[in-house]
N, C-alpha and C positions, 0 to 999 in steps of 0.2 A: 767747724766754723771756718769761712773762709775768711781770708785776712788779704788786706789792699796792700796792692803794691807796695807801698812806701813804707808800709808798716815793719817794722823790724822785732824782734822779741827780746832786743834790748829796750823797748819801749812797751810802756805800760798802757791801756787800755781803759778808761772807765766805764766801770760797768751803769747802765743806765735804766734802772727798770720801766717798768710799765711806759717805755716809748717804742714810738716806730719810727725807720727811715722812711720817707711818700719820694714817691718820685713821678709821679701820673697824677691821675685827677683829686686825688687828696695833698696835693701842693696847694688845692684851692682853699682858703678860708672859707668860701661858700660852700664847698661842696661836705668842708667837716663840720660847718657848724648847723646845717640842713642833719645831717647825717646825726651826728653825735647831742645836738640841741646844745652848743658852747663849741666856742673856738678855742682849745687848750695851750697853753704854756708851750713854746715851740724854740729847738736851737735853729733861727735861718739857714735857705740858702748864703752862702753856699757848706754844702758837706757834699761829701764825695766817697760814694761807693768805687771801691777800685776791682777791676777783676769780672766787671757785669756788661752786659751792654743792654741799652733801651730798646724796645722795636713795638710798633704798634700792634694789636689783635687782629687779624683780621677779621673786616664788617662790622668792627667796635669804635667807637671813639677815644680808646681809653687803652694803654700799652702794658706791656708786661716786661721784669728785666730776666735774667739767664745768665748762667757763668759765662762769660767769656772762656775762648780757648787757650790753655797756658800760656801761651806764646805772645797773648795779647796785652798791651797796656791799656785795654779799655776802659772805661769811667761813667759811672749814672750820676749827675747832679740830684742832688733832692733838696730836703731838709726833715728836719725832725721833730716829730709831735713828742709831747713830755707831759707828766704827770695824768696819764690815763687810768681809768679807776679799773676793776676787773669786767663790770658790765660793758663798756665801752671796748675792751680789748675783744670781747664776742663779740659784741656788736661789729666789730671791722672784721674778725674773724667770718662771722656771717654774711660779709658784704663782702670780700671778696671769693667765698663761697670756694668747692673745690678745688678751680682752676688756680690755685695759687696757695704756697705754704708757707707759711711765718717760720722764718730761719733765722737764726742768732748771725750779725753780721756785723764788720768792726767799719765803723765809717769812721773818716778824718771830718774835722771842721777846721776849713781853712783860714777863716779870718785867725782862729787861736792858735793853728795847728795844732790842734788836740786829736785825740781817737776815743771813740765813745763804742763800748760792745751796746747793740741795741736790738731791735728785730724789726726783718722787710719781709712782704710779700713777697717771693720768688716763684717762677711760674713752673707749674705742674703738669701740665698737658703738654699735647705733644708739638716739637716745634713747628711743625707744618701749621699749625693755624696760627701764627705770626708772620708779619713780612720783614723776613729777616734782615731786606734789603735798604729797610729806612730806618731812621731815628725816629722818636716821635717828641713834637715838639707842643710846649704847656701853650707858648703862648699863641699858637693855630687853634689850641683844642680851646683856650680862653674866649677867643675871636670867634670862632666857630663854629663853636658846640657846648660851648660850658651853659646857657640859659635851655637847652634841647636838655641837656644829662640833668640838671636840676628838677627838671620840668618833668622829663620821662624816666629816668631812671633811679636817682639818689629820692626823691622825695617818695615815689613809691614803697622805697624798697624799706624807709621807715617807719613807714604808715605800717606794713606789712609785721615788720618787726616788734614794733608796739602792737598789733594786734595778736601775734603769736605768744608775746610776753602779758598778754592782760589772764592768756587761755587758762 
């Protein structure tokens, strides 16, 4: 498990099951509650993955995070979905499909300064198809493309989901 910057192992960690950190297009309430059919129980932005940085997919609307290099003090903002039941944890599992691995990771929550062990998507594929060279930002993809991804991507991939689950 990688552990944020600040984090010390004089400090304790709560462990948080059945949540995930989002830091991409599952920041949206739209896009989790399209997805999931309910918008769950969530610790806000801001929490703060330490140790990661954001960069968009390339030819996606939708980014992926990656360790940072040791040397770096890099940071993902997100926030955190809570109480998700088992079906719902595949169901993200299957949405964000290979390209990405659910890894145990220790986020801070800055309004408390707490630390919470939880699990993020981290990307799996190779980093050539990211552009390493930007951040990628919720509220362009909000402005921009969040009624496109609803439209084309998240409502399909439901639809799809529920029809694999009726089989």
């Amino acid at each position: 498990m990688k552990l944020p910057r600040p984090f010390s192992s004089a400090q304790a960690a709560t462990a948080l099951p059945n949540s995930v950190f989002v830091y991409g297009s599952l920041l949206s309430p739209q896009v989790v509650e399209v997805l999931l059919g309910r918008i769950p129980k969530s610790i806000p932005a801001p929490c703060r993955l330490y140790g990661y940085s954001r960069h968009p997919v390339k030819d996606q609307v939708y980014p992926a995070i990656i360790p940072a290099s040791s040397t770096s003090t890099s940071l993902v903002d997100g926030m955190i979905w809570c109480d998700l039941s088992d079906r719902e944890k595949s169901l993200l599992d299957w949405f964000e499909d290979d390209e990405y691995q659910r890894t145990s990771v220790v986020v801070e929550t800055s309004k408390e300064l707490h630390y919470y062990t939880t699990d993020a998507y981290i990307w799996g594929n190779p980093l050539s198809e990211l552009d390493l060279e930007r951040d990628w930002s919720f509220e362009n993809f909000c402005q921009q493309h969040l009624e496109w991804y609803l439209a084309h991507t998240v409502r399909p991939c439901r639809e799809e989901w529920d029809r694999d689950q009726d089989l």
